[in-house]
C-alpha positions in Angstrom: 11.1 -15.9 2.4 14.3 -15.7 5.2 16.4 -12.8 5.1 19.9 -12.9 6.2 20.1 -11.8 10.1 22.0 -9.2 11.0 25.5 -8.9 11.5 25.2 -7.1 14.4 22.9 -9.1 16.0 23.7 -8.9 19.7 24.1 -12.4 21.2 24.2 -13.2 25.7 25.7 -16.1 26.3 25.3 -17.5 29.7 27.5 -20.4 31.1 29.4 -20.8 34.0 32.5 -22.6 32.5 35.1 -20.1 31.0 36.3 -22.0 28.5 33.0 -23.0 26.7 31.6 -19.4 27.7 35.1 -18.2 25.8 34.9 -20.6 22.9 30.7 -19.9 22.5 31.9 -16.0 22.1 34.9 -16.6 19.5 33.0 -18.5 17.3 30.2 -16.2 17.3 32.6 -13.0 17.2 34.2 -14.6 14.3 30.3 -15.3 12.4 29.9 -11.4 12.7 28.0 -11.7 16.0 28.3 -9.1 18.9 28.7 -11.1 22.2 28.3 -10.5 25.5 28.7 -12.7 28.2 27.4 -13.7 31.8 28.8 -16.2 34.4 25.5 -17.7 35.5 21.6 -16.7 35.5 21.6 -14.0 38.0 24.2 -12.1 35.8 22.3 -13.4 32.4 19.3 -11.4 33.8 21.3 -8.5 34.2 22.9 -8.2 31.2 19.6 -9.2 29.5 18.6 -5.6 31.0 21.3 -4.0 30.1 20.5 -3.9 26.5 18.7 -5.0 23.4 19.5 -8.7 23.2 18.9 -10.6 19.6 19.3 -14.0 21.2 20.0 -15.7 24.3 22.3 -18.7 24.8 22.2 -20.6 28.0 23.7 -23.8 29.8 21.0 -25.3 31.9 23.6 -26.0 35.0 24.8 -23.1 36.8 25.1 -22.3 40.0 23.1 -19.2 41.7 20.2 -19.2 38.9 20.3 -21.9 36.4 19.3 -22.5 33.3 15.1 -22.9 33.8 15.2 -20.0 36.1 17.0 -18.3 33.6 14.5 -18.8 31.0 11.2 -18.1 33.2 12.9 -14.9 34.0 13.7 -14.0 30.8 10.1 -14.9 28.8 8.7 -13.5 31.9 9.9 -10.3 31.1 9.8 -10.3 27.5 7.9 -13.1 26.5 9.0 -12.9 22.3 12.4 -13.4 23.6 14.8 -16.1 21.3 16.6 -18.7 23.4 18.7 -21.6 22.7 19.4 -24.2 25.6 22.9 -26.3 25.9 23.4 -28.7 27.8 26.2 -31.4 28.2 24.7 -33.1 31.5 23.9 -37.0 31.7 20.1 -36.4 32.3 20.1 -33.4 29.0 17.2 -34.8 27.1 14.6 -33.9 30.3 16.4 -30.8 31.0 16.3 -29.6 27.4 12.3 -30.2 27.2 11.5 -28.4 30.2 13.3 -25.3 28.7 11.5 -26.0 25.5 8.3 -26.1 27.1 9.5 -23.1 29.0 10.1 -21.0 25.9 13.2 -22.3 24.1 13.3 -21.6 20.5 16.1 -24.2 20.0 18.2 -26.9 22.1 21.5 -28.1 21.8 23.8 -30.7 23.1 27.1 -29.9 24.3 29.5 -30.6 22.8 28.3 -28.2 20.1 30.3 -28.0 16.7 31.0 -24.5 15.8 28.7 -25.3 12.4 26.0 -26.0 14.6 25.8 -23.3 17.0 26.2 -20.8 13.8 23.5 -22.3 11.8 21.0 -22.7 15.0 21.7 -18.4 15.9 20.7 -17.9 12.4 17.9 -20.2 12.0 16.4 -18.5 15.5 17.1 -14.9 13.9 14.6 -15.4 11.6 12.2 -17.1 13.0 13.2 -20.2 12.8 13.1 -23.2 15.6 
């Protein structure tokens, strides 16, 4: 049996472009979601450790610490951690693998419908891959 996640599920999102980073955050906001948000890896970690994080978004090209460093830190320091990977890169089938293998409970394709990206937070909230 799946219960209903929380509301208040705390959600880091982690992308270097400001619009998708901005668009990722409203539609979550708007599910119920709280949202913070980091401009690339380095700042992901950081925010990571700033708080109790439900689930962790990431785009898999950033600059400073991408998307697999990102993810190695992150299971490294908590290894249940929940992670979904987007990408919107030519080569996004390899690149969304290796964060699978590296942890990722789900991968996504940019662009990502709002439905989607709703539906995948969820399904990870409750175990779900």
């Amino acid at each position: 049996m799946t219960t209903e996640p929380s509301s208040s599920a705390a959600i880091l999102v982690v992308d270097d472009d400001e619009v998708m980073r901005d668009l990722l955050r409203r539609v979550l906001e708007r599910s119920g979601f709280e949202v913070l948000t980091a401009t690339d890896g380095r700042e992901g970690v950081e925010r990571f450790r700033g708080r109790t994080v439900d689930v962790t978004i990431t785009d898999m090209m950033m600059p400073v610490m991408d998307g697999i460093e990102l993810i190695r830190a992150l299971v490294a320091e908590q290894p249940s951690i929940r992670i979904i990977a987007v990408s919107g890169v030519d080569d996004w089938d390899n690149y969304l693998k290796t964060a699978r293998s590296l942890g990722a409970k789900a991968v996504l394709r940019k662009p990502v419908s709002s439905a989607e990206l709703v539906s995948t937070v969820r399904r990870v909230l409750t175990g779900g891959s």
